[in-house]
C-alpha positions in Angstrom: 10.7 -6.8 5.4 6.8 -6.5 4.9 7.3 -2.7 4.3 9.9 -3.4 1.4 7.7 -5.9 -0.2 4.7 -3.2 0.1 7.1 -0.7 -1.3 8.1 -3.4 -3.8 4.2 -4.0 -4.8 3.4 -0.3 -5.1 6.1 0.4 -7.5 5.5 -2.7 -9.7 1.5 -1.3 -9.8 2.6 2.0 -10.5 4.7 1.0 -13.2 1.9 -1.3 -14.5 -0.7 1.1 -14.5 1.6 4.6 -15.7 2.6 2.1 -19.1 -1.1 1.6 -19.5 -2.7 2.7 -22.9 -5.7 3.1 -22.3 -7.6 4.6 -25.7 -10.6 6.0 -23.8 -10.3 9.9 -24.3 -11.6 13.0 -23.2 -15.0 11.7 -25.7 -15.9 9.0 -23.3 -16.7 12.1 -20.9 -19.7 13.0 -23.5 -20.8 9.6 -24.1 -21.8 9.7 -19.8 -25.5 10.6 -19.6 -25.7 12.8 -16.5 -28.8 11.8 -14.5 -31.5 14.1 -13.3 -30.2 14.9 -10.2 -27.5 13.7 -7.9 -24.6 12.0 -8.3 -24.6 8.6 -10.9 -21.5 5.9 -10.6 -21.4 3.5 -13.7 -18.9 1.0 -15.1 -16.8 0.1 -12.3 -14.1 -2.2 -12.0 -11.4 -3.0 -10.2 -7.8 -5.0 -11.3 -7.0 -8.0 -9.8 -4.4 -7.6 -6.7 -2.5 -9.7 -4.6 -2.8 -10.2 -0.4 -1.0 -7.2 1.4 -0.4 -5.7 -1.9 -2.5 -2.9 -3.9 -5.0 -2.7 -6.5 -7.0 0.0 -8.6 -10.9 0.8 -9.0 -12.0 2.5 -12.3 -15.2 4.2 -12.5 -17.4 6.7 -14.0 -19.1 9.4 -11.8 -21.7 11.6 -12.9 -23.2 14.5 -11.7 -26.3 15.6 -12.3 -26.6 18.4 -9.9 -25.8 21.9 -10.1 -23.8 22.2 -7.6 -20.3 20.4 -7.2 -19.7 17.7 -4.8 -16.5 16.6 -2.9 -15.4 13.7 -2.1 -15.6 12.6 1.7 -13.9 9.4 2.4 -13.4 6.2 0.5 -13.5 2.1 2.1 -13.3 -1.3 1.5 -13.3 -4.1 3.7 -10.8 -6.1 1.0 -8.5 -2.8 1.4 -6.6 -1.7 4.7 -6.3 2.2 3.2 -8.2 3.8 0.2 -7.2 7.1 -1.4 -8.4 8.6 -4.6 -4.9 9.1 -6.8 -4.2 10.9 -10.1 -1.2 9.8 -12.5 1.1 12.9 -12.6 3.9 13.5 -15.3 7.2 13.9 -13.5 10.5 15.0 -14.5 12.7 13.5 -17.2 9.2 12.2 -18.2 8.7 10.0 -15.9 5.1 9.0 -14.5 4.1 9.1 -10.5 0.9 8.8 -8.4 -0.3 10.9 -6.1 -3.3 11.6 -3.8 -6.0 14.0 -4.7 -6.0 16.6 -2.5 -9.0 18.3 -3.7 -11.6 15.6 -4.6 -14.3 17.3 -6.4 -16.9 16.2 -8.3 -18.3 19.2 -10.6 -21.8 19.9 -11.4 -23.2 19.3 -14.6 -20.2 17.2 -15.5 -18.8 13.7 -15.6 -15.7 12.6 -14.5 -14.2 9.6 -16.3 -11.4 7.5 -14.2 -9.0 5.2 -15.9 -5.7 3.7 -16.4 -3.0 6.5 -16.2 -5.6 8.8 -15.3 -7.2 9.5 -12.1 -8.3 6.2 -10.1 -9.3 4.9 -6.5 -6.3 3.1 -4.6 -6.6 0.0 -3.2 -3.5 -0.7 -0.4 -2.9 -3.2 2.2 -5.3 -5.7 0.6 -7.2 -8.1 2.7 -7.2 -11.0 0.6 -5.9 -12.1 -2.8 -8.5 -10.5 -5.6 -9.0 -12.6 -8.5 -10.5 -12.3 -12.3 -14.1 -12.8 -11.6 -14.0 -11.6 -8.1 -15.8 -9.0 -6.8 -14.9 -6.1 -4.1 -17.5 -4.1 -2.0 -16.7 -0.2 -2.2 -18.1 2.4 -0.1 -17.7 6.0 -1.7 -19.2 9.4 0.6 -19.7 12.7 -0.8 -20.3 15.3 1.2 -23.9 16.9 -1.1 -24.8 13.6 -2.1 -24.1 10.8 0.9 -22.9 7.3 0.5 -23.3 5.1 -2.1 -22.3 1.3 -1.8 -21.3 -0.6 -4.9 -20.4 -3.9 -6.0 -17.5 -3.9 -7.5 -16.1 -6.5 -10.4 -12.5 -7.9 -10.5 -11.5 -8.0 -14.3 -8.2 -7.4 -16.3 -7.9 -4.6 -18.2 -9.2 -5.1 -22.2 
């Protein structure tokens, strides 16, 4: 029964989030100022999420280096498994999710995640994650190390 309601909560998410509208667009990539060097995460945020259920993390991730940089491994202590996912068209034009198999972050660019775009995945949540919440997040590149943010719970605008 708990698997069904995950299944359940997954597909409602995915529907949610593949008939957002977001109007950010390939532009918002230029408006990120790369930094110096390394690797540079700005504007995160995550949507709220219910217990045992799943939730998404936005973000922008700049990098400043030369060289590109791949994504190690993702956590949360709110989340029981985090994947980085991109939104896929399907057939009949249908949307689906997916994992990123190749995580990379290129150098000298700025990758810009968002609704019905790419994103981080948030399953088997902890606890219920409110508006005004926040989440810890814990994101390791293999180049650049780990990097710990704090993470705000809002809906999307």
């Amino acid at each position: 029964m708990r698997k069904f309601i995950f299944i359940i909560s997954a597909f409602s998410f995915l529907l949610a989030v593949s008939c957002s509208n977001d109007d950010q667009t390939a532009d918002a990539e230029a408006e990120i100022e790369l930094p110096e060097e390394g690797i540079e995460i700005t504007g995160a945020w995550a949507r709220p999420g219910r217990q045992n259920g799943v939730t998404a993390v936005y973000m922008n991730v700049a990098n400043g280096s030369a060289e590109t940089d791949t994504l190690v491994s993702l956590s949360s202590p709110v989340s029981g498994l985090v994947e980085l996912h991109e939104t896929y068209e399907r057939e009949n034009d249908m949307m689906g999710m997916r994992e990123v198999e190749e995580p990379i972050f290129p150098g000298k660019s700025a990758v810009v995640m968002r609704p019905g775009g790419l994103h981080i995945m948030l399953m088997q949540l902890q606890q219920e994650l409110n508006e005004g919440d926040s989440l810890e997040l814990t994101v390791e590149f293999s180049l650049n190390g780990s990097k710990t943010l704090t993470v705000p719970v809002q809906s999307p605008n």
